[in-house]
C-alpha positions as CSV (number, residue, x, y, z in Angstrom):
1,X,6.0,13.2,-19.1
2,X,5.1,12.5,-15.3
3,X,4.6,15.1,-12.3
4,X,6.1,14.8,-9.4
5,X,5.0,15.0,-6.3
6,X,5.9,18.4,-4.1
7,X,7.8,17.0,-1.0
8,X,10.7,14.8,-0.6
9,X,13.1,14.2,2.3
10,X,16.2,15.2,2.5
11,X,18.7,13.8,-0.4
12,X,15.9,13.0,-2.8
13,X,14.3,14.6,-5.3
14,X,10.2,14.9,-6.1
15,X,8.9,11.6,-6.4
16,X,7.4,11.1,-10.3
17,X,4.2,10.8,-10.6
18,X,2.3,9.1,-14.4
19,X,-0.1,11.5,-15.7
20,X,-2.2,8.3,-16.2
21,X,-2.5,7.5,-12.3
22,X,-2.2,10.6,-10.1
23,X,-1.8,10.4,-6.2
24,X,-5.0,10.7,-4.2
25,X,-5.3,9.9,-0.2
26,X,-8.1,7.9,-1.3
27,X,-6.3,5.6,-3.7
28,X,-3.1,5.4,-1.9
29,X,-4.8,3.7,1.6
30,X,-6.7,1.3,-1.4
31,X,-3.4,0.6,-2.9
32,X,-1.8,-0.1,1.1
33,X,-5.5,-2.1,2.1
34,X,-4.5,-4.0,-1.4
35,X,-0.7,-4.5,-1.1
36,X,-1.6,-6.8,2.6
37,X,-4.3,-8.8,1.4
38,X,-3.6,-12.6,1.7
39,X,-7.0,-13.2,-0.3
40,X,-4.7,-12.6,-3.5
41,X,-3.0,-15.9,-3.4
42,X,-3.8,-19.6,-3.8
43,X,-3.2,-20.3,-0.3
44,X,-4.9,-17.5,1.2
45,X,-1.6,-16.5,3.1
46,X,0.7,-15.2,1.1
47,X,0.3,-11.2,-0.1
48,X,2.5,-8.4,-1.1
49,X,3.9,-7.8,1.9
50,X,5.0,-11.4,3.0
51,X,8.0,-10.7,0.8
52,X,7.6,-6.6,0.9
53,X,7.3,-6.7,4.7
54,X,7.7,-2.5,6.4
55,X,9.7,-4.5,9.6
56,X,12.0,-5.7,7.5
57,X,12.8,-2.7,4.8
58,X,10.2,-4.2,2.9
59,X,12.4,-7.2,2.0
60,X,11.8,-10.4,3.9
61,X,15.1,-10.4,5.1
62,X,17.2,-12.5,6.1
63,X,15.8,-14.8,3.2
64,X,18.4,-16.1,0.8
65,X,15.3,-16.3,-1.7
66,X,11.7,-15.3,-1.3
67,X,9.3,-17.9,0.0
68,X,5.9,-17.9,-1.7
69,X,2.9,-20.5,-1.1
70,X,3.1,-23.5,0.4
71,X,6.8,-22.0,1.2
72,X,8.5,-22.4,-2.6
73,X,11.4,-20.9,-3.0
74,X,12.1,-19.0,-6.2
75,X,15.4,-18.1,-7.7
76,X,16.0,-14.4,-6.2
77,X,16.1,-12.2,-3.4
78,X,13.6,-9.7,-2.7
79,X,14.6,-6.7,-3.3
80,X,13.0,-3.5,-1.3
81,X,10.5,-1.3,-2.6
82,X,12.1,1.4,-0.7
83,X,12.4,4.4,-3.2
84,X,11.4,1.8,-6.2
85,X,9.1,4.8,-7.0
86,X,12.7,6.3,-8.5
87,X,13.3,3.2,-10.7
88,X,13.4,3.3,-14.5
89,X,12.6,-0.4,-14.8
90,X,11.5,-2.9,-12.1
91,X,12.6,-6.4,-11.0
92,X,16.4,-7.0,-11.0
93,X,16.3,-7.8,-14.6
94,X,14.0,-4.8,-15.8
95,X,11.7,-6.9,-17.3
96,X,8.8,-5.0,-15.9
97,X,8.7,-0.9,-17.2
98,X,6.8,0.7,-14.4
99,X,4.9,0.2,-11.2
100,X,1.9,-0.6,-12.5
101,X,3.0,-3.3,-14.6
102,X,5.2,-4.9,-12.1
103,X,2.3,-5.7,-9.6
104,X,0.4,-7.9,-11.7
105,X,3.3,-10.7,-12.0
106,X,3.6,-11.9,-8.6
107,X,-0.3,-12.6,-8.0
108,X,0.3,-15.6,-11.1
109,X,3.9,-16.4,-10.2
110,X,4.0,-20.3,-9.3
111,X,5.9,-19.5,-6.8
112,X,5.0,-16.2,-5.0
113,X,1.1,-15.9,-4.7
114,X,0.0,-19.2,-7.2
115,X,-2.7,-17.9,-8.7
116,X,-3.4,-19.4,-12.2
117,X,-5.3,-15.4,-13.8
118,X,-5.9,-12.7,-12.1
119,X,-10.1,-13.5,-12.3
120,X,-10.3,-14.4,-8.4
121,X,-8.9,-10.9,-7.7
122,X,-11.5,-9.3,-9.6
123,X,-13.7,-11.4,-7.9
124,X,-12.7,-9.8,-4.4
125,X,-12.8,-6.5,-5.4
126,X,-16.3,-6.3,-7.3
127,X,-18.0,-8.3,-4.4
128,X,-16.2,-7.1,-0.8
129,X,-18.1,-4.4,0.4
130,X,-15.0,-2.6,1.4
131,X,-13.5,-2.4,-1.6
132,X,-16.9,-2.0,-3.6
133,X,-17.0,1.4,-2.0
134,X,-13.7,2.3,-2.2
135,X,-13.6,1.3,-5.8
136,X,-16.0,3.5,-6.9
137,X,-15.0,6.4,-4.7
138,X,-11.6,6.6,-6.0
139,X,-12.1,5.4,-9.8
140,X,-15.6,5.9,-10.1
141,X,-16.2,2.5,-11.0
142,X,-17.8,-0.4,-10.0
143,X,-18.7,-4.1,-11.1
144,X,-17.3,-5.6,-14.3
145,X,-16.2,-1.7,-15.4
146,X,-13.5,-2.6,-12.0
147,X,-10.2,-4.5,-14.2
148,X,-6.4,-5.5,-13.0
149,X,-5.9,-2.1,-14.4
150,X,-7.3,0.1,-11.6
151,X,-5.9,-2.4,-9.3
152,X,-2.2,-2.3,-10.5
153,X,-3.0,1.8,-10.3
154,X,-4.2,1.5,-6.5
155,X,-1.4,-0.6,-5.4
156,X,1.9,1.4,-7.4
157,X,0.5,4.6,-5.6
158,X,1.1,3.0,-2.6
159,X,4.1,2.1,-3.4
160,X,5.1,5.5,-4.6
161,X,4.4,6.9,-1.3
162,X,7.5,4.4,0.3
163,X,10.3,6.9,0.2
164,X,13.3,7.2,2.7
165,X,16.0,9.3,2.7
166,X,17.2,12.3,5.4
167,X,19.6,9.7,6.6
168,X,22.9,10.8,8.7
169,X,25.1,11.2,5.0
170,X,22.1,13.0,4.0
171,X,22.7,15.3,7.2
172,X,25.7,15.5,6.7
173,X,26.5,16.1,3.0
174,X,23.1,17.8,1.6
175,X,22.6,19.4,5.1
176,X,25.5,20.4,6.1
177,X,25.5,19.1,9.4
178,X,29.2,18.1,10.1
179,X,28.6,16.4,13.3
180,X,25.6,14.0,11.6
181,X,28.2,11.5,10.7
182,X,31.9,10.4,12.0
183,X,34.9,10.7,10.8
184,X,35.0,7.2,9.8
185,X,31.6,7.7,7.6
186,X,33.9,10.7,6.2
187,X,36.4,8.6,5.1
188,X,33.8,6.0,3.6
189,X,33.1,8.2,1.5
190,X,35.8,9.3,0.1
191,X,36.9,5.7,-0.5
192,X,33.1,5.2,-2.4
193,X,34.2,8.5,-4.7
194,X,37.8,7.8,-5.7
195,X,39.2,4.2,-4.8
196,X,36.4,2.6,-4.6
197,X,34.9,4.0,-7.7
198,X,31.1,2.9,-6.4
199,X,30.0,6.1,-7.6
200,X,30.2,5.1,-10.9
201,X,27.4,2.9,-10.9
202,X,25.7,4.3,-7.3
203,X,25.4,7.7,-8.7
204,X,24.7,10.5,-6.9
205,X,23.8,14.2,-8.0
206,X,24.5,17.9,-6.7
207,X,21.2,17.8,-4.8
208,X,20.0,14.6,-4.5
209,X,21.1,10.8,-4.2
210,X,19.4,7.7,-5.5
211,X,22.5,6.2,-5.5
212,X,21.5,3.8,-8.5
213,X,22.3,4.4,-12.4
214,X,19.5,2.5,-13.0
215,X,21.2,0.6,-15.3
216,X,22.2,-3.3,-15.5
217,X,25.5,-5.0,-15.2
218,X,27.3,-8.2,-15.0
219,X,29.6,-8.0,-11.4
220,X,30.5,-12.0,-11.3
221,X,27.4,-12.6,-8.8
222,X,25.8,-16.0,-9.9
223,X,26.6,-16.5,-13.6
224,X,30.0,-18.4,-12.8
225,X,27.7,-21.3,-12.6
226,X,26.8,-21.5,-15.8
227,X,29.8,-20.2,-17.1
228,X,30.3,-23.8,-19.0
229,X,26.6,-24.0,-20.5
230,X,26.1,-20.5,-21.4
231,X,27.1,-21.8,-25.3
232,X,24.3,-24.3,-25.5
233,X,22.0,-22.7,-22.8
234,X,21.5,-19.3,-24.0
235,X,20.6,-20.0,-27.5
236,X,18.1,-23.0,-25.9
237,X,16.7,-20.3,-23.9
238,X,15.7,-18.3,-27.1
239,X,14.6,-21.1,-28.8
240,X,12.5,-21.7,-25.8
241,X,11.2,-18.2,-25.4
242,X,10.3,-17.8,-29.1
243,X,8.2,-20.8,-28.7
244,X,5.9,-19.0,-26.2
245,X,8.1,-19.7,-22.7
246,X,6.8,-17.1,-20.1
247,X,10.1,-15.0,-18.9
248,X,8.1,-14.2,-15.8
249,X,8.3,-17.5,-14.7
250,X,11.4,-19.0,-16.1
251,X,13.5,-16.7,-14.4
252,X,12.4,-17.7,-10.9
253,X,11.7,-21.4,-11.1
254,X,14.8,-22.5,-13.4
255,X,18.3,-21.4,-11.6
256,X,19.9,-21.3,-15.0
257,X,17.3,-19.0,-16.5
258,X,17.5,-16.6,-13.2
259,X,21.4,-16.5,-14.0
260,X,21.0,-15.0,-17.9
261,X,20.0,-11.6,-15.7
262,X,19.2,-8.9,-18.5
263,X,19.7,-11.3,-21.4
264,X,16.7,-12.7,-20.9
265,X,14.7,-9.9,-21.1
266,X,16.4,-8.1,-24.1
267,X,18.4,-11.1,-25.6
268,X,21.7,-8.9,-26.0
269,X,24.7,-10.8,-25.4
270,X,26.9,-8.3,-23.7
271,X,24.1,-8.5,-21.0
272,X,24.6,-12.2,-19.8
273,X,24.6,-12.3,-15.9
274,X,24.4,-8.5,-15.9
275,X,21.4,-7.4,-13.1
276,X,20.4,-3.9,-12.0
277,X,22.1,-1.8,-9.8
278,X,20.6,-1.8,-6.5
279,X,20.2,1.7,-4.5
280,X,22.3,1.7,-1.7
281,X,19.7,3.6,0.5
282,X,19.0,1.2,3.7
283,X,21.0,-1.2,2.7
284,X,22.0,-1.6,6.1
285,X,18.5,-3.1,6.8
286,X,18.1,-5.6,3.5
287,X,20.7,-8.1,3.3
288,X,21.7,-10.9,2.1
289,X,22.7,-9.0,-0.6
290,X,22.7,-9.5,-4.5
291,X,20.0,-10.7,-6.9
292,X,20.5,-14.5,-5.3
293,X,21.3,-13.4,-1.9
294,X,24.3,-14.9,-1.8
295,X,26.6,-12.4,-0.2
296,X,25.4,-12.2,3.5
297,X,27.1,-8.7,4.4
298,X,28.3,-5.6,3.4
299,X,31.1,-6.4,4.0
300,X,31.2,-9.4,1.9
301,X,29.8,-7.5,-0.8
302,X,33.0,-5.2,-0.5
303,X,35.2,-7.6,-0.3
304,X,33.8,-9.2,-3.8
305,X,34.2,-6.2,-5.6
306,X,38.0,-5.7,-3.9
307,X,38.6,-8.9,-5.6
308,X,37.9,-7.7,-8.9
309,X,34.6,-9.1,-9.2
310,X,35.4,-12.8,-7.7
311,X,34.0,-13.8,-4.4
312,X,37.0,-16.1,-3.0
313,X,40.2,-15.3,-4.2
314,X,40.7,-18.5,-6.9
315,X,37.1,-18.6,-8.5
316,X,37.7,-17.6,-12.0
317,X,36.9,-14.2,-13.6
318,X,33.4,-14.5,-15.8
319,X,33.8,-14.1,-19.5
320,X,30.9,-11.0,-19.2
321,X,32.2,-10.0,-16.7
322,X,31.5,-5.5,-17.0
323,X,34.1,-3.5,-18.2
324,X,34.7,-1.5,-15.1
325,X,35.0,-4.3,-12.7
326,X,38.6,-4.9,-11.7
327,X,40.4,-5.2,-7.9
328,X,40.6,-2.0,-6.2
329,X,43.4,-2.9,-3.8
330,X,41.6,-1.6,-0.8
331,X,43.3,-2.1,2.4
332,X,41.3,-3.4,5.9
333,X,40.6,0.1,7.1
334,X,39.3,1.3,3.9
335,X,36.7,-1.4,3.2
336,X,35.8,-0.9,7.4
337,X,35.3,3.0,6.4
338,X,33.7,2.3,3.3
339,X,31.3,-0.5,4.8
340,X,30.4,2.1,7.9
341,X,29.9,5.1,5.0
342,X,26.6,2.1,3.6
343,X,25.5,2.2,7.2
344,X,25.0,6.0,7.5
345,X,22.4,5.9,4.5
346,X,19.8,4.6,7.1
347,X,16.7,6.6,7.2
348,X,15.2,7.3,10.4
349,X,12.1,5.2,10.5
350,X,14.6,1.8,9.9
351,X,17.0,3.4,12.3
352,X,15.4,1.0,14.7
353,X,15.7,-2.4,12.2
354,X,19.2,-1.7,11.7
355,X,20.2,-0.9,15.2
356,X,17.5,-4.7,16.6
357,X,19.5,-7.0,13.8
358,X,20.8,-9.6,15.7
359,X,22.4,-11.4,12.5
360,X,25.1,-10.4,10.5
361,X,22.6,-8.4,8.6
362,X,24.0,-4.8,8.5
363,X,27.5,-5.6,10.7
364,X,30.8,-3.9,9.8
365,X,32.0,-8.2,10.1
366,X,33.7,-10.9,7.4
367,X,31.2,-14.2,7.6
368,X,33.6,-17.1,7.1
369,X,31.4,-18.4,4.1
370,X,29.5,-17.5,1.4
371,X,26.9,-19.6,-0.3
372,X,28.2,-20.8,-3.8
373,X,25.3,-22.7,-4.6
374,X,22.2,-22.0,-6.9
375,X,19.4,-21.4,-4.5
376,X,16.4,-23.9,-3.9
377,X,13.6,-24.1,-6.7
378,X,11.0,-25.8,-7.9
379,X,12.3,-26.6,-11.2
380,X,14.0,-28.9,-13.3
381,X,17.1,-28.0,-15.9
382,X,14.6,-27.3,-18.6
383,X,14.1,-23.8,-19.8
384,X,10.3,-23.8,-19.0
385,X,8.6,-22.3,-16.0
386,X,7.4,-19.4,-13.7
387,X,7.5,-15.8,-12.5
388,X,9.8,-13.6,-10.3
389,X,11.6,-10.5,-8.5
């Protein structure tokens, strides 16, 4: 069972906290002094918050795909780690169950932070006098008795404490304030409940919103490229992964890997292509959207669902495609008023991000193309390679 911590803004409920790694002051401004070191990677520039980065609703937006050392591009966008303190699993295909474990992978992901073990970390932290101190003051340890253990603890408390809600719809719905929102956020939202039917999979509760199931599905984003191979592919995968491949790393330096989504992880067939749902909070501030980036705006993203789960009109429906994804028939204003309803779920302290964009980032607009490419990476068509998002 986990606690939970006693406050929350508006529209969320009481962050869970592990028995196993409770929240201290102490250990959170270790986890924060942790999460922005650049020592951490091969190149001595690349750290947490490179791709995690608090100016940019700790994405690295506008990226298409994360840039680690030496400026590799892996397979998938970085999603925020806004709220991530409310996810079941974490990385868009769940492969990682918690917090803690999830913040080990990127320090000896080829192409994030490069490192080949996790020893030169250890190295840091039993020898910087800094963190020497802190070290023992928080965990009461010191020396060889300091592992990756106490430093995956230090860093997911941080990351506990990134929470945002109390946004306008917050306001507005939770706080009753009618004026928090317009009319036009009013009728996005009644487009999100009933025609739109995003609340099936966005979820929301009497009190509080995370606006994620938390759950994985296949919505045509990305595996339409290897529609064709998935036959071959996906049993060469498995042959590949029994034989000791590293899912971590396959998923973000091989395109075809990236584009198995859940299957990967569990090996279940009906999960082919299927990714998790994303929250919806501060979206506004996050894009390009999906797990490859490849839908630039909210509105695209809108418009890809309107289509039954295609992004331009002709492309062909995927074989895995989720049961519940078919056209919704929305008209111009609706996907406006729905697109403007996303906007209003901007916390205050991004308020600022959304409002400074001066890309399509967050816009109400319809960008006249959308990639339909796999993204850059470092890899060859082999099912072999390194770790990811």
């Amino acid at each position: 069972m986990m606690s939970a911590a006693l406050a929350q803004p508006l529209g969320l409920p009481p962050v869970p906290i592990p028995p196993d790694n409770p929240q201290t002051p102490e250990k959170i401004a270790l986890g924060d002094k942790l999460f922005n070191d650049n020592r951490f990677s091969s190149t001595g520039d690349v750290s947490c918050a490179k791709c995690h980065d608090p100016k940019k609703g700790f994405t690295d937006s506008p990226l298409v795909t994360s840039e680690g050392i030496n400026k590799l591009t892996g397979t998938r966008n970085s999603p925020t780690v806004i709220n991530a303190a409310y996810f079941k699993t974490l990385f868009w295909d769940g492969r990682s169950i918690d917090l803690e474990d999830q913040a080990q992978h990127p320090i000896v992901n080829p192409v994030e932070m490069g490192l080949l073990n996790h020893d030169p970390v250890l190295q840091i932290v039993r020898t910087d006098p800094d963190y020497v101190a802190r070290f023992k003051k928080v965990f009461g340890k010191e020396g060889e008795q300091i592992t990756m253990n106490e430093v995956q603890q230090a860093i997911a408390s941080f990351e506990r404490t990134i929470i945002a809600g109390d946004s306008p719809w917050d306001r507005w719905y939770y706080g009753g304030d009618e004026k928090a929102v317009s009319e036009q956020v009013k009728r996005g939202f009644d487009v999100f409940l009933t025609k739109g039917r995003c609340v099936s999979c966005h979820t929301i509760e009497q009190d509080y919103a995370l606006f994620t199931d938390n759950r994985f599905h296949n919505i045509g984003v990305g595996v339409n490229r290897i529609q064709n191979e998935i036959p071959q592919f996906a049993p060469a995968f498995l042959t590949a992964k029994a034989a000791g491949t590293d899912v971590d790393k396959a998923v973000l330096t091989n395109p075809k890997v990236s584009e198995l989504g859940r299957f990967a992880v569990t090996e279940t067939l009906d999960e082919i292509g299927a990714f998790k749902t994303s929250t919806l909070r501060n979206v506004a501030v996050t894009a390009p959207f999906m797990h490859d980036g490849s839908l630039k705006t909210l509105r695209d993203v809108v418009e890809h669902y309107n289509n039954g789960g295609i992004t331009k009109k002709d492309d062909p429906v995927n074989d895995f495609l989720s049961g519940g994804i078919r056209p919704l028939n929305l008209t111009e204003e609706e996907i406006t008023d729905l697109v403007a309803f996303m906007e209003s779920l901007t916390s205050p302290q991004f308020a600022e991000q959304k409002a400074a964009s001066a890309n399509p980032v967050s816009c109400n607009v319809k960008t006249p193309a959308v990639a339909a490419t796999s993204p850059a990476a470092p890899s060859s068509s082999s099912v072999s390679g390194g770790a990811g998002m």
